[in-house]
C-alpha positions as CSV (number, residue, x, y, z in Angstrom):
1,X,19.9,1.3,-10.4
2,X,17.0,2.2,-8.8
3,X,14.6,2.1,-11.8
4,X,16.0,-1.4,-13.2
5,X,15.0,-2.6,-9.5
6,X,11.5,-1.0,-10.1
7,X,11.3,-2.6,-13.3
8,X,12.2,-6.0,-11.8
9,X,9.8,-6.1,-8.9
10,X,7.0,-4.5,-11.0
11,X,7.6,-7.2,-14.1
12,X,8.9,-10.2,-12.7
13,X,8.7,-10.7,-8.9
14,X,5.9,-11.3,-5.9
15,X,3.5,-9.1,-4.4
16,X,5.5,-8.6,-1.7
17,X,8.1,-7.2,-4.1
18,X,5.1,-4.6,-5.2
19,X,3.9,-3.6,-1.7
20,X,7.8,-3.0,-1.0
21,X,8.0,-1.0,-3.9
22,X,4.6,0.7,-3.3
23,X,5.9,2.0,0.5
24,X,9.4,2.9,-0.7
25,X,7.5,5.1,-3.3
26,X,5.4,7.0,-0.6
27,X,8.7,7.3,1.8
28,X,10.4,9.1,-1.3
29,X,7.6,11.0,-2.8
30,X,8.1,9.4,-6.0
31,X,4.9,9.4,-8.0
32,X,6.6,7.5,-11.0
33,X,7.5,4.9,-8.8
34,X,4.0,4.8,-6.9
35,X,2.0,4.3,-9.9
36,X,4.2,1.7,-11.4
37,X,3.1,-1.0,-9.0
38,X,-0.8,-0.2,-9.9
39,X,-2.3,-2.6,-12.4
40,X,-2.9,-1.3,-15.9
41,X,-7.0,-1.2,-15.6
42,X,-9.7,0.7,-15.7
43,X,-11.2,0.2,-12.5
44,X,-8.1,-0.2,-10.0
45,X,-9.6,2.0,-6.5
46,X,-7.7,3.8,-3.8
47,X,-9.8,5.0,-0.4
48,X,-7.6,6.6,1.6
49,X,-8.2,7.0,5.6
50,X,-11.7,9.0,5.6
51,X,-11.5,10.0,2.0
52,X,-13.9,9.1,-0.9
53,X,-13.3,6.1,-3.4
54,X,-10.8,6.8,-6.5
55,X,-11.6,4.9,-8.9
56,X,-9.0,5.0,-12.2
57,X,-5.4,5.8,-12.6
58,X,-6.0,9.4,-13.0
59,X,-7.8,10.0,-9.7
60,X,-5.2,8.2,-8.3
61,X,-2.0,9.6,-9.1
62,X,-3.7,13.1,-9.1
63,X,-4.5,12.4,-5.2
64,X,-0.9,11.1,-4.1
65,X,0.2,13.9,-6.2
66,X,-1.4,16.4,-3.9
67,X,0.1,14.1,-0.8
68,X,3.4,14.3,-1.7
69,X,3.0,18.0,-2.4
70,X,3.6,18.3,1.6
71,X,6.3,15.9,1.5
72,X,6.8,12.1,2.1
73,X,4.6,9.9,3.7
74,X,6.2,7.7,6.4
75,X,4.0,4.9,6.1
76,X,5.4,1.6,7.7
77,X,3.7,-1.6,7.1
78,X,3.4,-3.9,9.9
79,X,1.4,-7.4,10.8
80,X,1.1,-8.2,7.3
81,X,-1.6,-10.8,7.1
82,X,-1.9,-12.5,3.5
83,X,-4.2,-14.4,1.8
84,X,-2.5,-15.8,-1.8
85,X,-4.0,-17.6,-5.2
86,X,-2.6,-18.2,-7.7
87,X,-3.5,-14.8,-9.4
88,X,-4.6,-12.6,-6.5
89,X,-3.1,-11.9,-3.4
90,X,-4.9,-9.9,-0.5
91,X,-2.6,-8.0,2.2
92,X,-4.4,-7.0,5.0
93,X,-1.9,-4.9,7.4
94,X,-1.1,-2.1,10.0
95,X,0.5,1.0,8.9
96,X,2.5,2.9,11.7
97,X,2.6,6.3,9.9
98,X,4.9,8.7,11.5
99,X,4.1,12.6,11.9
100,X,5.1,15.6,12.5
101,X,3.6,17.7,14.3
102,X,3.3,21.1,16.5
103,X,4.6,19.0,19.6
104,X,6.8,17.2,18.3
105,X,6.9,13.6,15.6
106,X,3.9,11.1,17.1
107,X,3.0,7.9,15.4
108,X,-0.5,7.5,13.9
109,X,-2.4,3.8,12.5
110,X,-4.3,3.7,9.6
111,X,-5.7,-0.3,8.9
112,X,-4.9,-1.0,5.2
113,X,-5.8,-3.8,2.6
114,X,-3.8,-3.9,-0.4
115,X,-5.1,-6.4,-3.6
116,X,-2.8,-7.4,-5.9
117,X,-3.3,-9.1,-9.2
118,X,-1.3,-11.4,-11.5
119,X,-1.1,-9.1,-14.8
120,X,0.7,-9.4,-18.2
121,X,3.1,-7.5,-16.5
122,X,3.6,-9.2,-13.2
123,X,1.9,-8.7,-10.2
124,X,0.0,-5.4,-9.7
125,X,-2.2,-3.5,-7.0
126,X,-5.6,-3.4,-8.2
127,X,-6.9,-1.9,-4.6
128,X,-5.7,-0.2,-1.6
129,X,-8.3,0.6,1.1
130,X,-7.2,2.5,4.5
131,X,-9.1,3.6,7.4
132,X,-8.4,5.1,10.3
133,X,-6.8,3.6,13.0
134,X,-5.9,3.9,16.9
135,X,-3.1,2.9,18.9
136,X,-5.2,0.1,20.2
137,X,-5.0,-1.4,16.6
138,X,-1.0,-1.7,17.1
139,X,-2.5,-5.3,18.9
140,X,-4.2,-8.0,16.8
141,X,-7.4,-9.5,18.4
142,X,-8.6,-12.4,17.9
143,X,-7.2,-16.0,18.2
144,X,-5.0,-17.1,15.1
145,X,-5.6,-21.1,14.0
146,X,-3.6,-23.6,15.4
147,X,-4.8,-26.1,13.4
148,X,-1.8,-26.9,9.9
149,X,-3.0,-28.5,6.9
């Protein structure tokens, strides 16, 4: 069951559907899953928080495949802010990572954009960029438009 829902979000379905899919995929370690929601191209990129740029799906499986060599990652996206075409969508969000560590579990923020693009086989993450984040990033700043078109 849980493939055929993988195979529905990653053929048919939004990018919402994918960005589920992608954070599922990190919470379960499953590197099948995780590179199912990346775009079939050449020159997809993934910068992780402080790391270099990966470009290709090689260097990109290869370096969640060393992640999930020490488990999960408990990545939680929150303040999803989206900008949508009709074949692109931009997610720009928050993402409440929880840790483990020597004192105890403590929550950490990494600042994330995730690109996905309309494909021949649905929509697809082309690029995901993190940085590091603070606590003080769990707070938007800035005013939001009031204006509606």
């Amino acid at each position: 069951m849980k493939r055929a829902k993988l195979q529905a979000a990653v053929v048919g379905g939004t990018p919402d559907d994918i960005e589920q899919a992608f954070y599922e995929a990190l919470h379960n370690a499953d590197i099948e899953q995780l590179m199912a929601c990346w775009a079939e191209e050449d020159d997809i990129v993934c910068v992780h928080p402080g790391g270099a740029r990966m470009i290709g799906a090689g260097a990109i499986r290869t370096t969640f495949e060393a992640m999930f060599n020490n488990g999960s990652v408990q990545a939680f996206p929150e303040r999803v802010h989206k900008v949508q075409s009709l074949a692109s969508s931009v997610h720009h969000l928050v993402e409440r990572v929880e840790v483990t560590t020597l004192q105890g579990a403590r929550q950490a923020y990494v600042i994330a954009t995730n690109v996905y693009h309309k494909t021949p086989q649905g929509w697809r993450m082309v690029a995901h960029h993190a940085s590091p984040g603070t606590s003080k990033d769990a707070v938007d700043v800035g005013a939001k438009p009031t204006v509606l078109h």
